[in-house]
N, C-alpha and C positions, 0 to 999 in steps of 0.2 A: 525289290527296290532296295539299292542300298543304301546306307543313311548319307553318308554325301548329298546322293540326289534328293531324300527328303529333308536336308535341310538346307539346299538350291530351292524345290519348292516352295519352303516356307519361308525362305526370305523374298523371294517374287510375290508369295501373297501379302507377305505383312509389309511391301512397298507399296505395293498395288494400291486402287482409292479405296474399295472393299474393306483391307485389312487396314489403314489409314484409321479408317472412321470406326475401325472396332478395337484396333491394339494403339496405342500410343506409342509406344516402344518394339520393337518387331524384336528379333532374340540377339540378345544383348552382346556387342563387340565388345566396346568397352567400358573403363570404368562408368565416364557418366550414365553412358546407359544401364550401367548393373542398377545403380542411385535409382535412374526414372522407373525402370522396371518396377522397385518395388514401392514407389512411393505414387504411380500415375495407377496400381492395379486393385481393383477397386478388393480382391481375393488376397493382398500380397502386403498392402498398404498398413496394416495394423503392425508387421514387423521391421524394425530399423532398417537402414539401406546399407549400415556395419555392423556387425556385432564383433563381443571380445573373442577371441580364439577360446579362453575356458567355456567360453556356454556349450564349445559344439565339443567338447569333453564326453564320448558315452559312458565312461566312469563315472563322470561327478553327479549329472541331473539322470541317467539311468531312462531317459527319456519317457517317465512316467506318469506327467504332468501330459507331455502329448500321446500316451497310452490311454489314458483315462477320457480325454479328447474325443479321439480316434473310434473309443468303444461308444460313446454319447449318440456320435455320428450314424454307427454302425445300427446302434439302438432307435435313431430317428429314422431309417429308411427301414429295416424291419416291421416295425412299429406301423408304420405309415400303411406297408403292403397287407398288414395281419390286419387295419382297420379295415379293409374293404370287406372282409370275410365276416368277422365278429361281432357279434350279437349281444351289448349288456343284458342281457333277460338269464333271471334262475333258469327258466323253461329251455332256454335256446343254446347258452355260452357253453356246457358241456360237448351238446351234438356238432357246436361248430368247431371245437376243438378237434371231438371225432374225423370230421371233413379235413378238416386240415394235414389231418394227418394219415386218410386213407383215400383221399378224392381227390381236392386242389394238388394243382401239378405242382412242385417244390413249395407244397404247403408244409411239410415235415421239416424241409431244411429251413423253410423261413423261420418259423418258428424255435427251432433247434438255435439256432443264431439267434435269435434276438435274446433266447434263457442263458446262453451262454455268454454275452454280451453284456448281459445285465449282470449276472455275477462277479465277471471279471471287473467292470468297472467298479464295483464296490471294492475287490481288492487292490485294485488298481490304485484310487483314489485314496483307500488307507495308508498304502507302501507310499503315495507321493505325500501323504503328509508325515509321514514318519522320517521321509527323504528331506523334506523343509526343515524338519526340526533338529534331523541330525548334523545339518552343514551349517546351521546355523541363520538359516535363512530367512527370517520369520524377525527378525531383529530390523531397527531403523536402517531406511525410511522404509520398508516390506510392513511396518506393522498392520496395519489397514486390508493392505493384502491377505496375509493372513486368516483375518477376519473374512472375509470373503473365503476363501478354502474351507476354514470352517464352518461354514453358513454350504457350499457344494457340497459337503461331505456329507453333511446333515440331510440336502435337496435328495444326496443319490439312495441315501439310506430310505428316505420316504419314495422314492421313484418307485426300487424295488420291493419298498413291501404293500404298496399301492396295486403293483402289478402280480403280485403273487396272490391276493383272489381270483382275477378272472378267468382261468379257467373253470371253475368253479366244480374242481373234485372234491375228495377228500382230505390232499394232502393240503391243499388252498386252503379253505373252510377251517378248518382248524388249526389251521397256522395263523391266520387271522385272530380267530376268536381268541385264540395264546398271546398273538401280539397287542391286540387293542386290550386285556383286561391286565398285560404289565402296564399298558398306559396308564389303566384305571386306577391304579394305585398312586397314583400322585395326587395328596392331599387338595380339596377344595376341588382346585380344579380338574382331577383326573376321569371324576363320573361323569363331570359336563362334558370332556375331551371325549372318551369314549363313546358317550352320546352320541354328540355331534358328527364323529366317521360312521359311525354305526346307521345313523339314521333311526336308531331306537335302540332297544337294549340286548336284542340279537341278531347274527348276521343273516340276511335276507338279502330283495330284492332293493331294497333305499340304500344297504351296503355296497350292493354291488353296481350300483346309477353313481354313488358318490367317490368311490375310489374309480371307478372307469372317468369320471371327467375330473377328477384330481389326475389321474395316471398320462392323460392323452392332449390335456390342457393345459390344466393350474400349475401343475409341476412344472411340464416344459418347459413353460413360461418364464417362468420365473431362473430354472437353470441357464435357458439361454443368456437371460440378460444381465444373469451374475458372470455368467463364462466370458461374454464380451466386457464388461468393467476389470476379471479378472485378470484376463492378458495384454488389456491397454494397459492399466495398472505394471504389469511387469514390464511393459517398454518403460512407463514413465517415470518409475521405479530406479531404474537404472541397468535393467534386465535381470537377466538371472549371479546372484551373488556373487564373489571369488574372490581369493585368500588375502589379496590386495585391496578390500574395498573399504578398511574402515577409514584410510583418509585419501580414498578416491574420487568415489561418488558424491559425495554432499561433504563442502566447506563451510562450517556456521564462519559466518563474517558479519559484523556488528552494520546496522543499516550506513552508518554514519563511514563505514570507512569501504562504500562499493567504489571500485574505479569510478570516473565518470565519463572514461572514454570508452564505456560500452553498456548496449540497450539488454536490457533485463524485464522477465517476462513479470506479469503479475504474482502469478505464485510464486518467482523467488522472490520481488521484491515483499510481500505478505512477509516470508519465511523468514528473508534477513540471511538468505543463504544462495549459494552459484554453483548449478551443479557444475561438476568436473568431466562433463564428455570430450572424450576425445584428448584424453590429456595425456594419453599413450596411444597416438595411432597406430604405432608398429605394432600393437598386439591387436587391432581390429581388421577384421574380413570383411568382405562385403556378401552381404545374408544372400543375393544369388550370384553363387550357384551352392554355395557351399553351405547355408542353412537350408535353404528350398529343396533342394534334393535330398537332402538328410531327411527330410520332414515328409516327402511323397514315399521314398522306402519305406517310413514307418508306419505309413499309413498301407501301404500293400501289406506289410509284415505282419499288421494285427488283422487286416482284415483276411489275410490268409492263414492267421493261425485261431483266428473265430471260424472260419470256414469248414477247417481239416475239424474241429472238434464238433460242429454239426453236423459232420457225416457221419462218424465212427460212433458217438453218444449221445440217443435220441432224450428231449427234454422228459421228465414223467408226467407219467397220468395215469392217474391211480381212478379208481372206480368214482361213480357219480356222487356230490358232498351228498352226507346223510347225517343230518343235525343231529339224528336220537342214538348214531353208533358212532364213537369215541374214540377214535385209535389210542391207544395204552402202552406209552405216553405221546400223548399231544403235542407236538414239539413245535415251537417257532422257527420261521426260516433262519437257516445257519448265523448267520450275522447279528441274531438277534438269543442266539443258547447260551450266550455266557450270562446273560443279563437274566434268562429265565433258570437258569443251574441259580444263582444268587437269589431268586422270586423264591426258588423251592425251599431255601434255608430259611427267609425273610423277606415278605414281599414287600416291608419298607422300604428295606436299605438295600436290597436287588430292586427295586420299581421306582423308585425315587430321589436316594442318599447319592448311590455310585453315579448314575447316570448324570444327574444335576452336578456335583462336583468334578466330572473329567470336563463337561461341557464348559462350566465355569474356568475351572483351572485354565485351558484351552482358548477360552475368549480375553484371559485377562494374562495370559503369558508375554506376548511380544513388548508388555508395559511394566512387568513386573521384574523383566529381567531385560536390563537396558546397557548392560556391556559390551561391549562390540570385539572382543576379543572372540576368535576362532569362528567368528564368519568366514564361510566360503569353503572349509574346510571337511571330511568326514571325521565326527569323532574324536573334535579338536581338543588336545591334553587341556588346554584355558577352561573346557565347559565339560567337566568330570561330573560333576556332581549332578546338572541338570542331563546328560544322557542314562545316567547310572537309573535316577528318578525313573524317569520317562521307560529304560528298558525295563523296570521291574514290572510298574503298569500296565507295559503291554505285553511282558511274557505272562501275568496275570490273566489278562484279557484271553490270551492265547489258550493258555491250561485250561481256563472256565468252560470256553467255546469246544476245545476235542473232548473236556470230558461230556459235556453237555451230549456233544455228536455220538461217540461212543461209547463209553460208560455208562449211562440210564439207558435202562430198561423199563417191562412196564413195572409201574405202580412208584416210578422212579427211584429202583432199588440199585446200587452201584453191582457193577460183573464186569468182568474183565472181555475186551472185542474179542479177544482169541480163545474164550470161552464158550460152550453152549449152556444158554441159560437155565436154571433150575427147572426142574420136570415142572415145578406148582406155578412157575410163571409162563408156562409153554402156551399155557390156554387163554392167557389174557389178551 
């Protein structure tokens, strides 16, 4: 069939009474209908029915805000399939892992996809707020937004390490009991917190019941309906930023001097301010076809490039946990070694000083620095000082994390990766 005739077919069904009562809009001629498409579709409706030509820039946004997305998604039908199989029980969650990966038919690859899904959005999610903060993004009115991103970042950091017990090896098991005892180290409250996830004072079965309904639940939960606030927020917002918006988007105008030949919503009247939509139409498209399609490639794209890495590089599993043998060193999952490399110098100020001050600094930026120069931009010459900042912290971040990965050995002794380690640590 050539596409011609399938898109003769699909305009006889979307006129038909059938397609009537299920599409309001059958595929779009013209303008007005591109407008209804996305504002009657109940899947389409949360995106403008224009947007500016810079959002659909894959230089600027790196499309990694809907990378992180994309992998959630990917995360929720894996996820979904691995429940029918998975068993929270110490006794059971090993052997069904076994099953999964010698029995259930494309139980390996589900699997292999859903570890690899989950990593990537951790990355994913760091590089797009590293993306916000480098174009300036994260500045009036985004502050709020912001705030929201960092509250995701935070959700995905505890997804993944929610879900890094159950399988319940050795590499799990002890990545846990490394990551809940940096928790512990936060004064007053750190014993209770660790408590509390633990379900006592080692990891067992009350561990692995309460990270299984945090992991498959509480979390979701909660990501979901920060993810929906987060991209109505960037329609409402003004979309995503660009080099022209410090007197684009939002005009403060004193209440007393609003036109009064025109109706104004509550929120701007609150504000005392009128946004400025639409006050360069020649630089807006209309989001179908030309965001919508951008948006289905990239969802093929990631979901085919989490796919190709589930076949080639199976998830690990290491032997069954064994609480009384200790692998030497113990290590936290990847995302969490730079924090434990700083526990092993000072479990104060690696367990509670760093961690609490990036968080802070991070919650209180978009207030603390209220310029509006070199919004929209990469790397804008206006905001020198605060990239300079920002890049040492996180090539910091970075060094902690590979030495963490490669450099400790057991007994957390430093040796170089392209080394073989001392004959006296061979045995540990």
């Amino acid at each position: 069939m050539n596409p011609p005739l399938l898109k003769r077919l699909w305009q006889s069904f979307a006129r038909s009474r059938v397609g009537r009562s299920i599409f309001r809009v059958g595929l779009p001629q013209s303008n007005l209908e591109r407008s209804q498409a996305m504002t009657s579709s109940f899947w389409l409706h949360i995106q403008p029915a224009k947007v500016h030509k810079h959002s659909l820039k894959a230089g600027y946004s790196l499309g990694l805000g809907l990378v992180s997305l994309y992998l959630f998604i990917n995360l929720i039908g894996t996820g979904v399939l691995l429940m029918f199989y998975y068993v929270p029980s110490t006794d059971r969650a090993y052997n069904t892992m076994k099953d999964l990966q010698f029995v259930v038919s494309a139980g390996l690859l589900i699997r292999n996809m859903h570890r690899w899904a989950a990593h990537l959005m951790v990355l994913f999610v760091i590089l797009h707020l590293c993306r916000v903060f480098y174009t300036g993004a994260y500045k009036r009115p985004r502050e709020f937004n912001w705030l929201l991103g960092v509250g995701l970042f935070l959700l995905t950091l505890a997804l993944s390490f929610t879900g890094y017990l159950l399988p319940w090896d050795q590499l799990a098991f002890w990545a846990i009991t490394v990551g809940t005892s940096i928790a512990g180290y936060a004064p007053v409250i750190g014993p209770k917190v660790k408590y509390i996830l633990l379900g006592g004072n080692v990891v067992g079965q009350e561990s692995l019941t309460r990270f299984y309904a945090l992991h498959v639940i509480v979390l979701p939960t909660l990501a979901l309906l920060m993810v929906a606030v987060h991209l109505w927020r960037v329609r409402k917002d003004g979309g995503l930023s660009r080099p022209d918006e410090s007197g684009d988007v939002v005009e403060q105008i004193p209440l007393g001097q609003l036109p009064t030949n025109k109706s104004y919503g509550l929120m701007e009247l609150a504000r005392g301010t009128t946004p400025q939509v639409g006050k360069n139409p020649q630089d807006e498209v209309f989001s179908w076809p030309h965001l919508v399609f951008r948006e289905i490639l990239l969802f093929l794209l990631v979901t085919a490039v989490v796919l190709f890495l589930a076949i080639f590089w199976n998830a690990p599993l290491e032997e069954f946990a064994n609480p009384i043998h200790p692998p030497n060193p113990a290590k936290a999952p990847w995302y969490f070694l730079g924090l434990q490399e700083l526990v092993s110098y000072s479990a104060f100020w690696g367990g509670v000083v760093v961690p609490g001050l990036l968080v802070t600094a991070l919650l209180l930026l978009p207030y603390l620095d209220r310029k509006r120069e070199g919004v929209g931009r990469w790397f804008a010459r206006e905001r020198v000082v605060a990239n300079t900042i920002f890049s040492v912290c996180l090539a910091t971040a970075v060094v902690f994390t590979v030495i963490g990965s490669f450099f400790s050995v057991p007994n957390w002794s430093w040796v170089e990766p392209w080394r073989n380690p001392p004959a006296a640590m061979e045995g540990h």
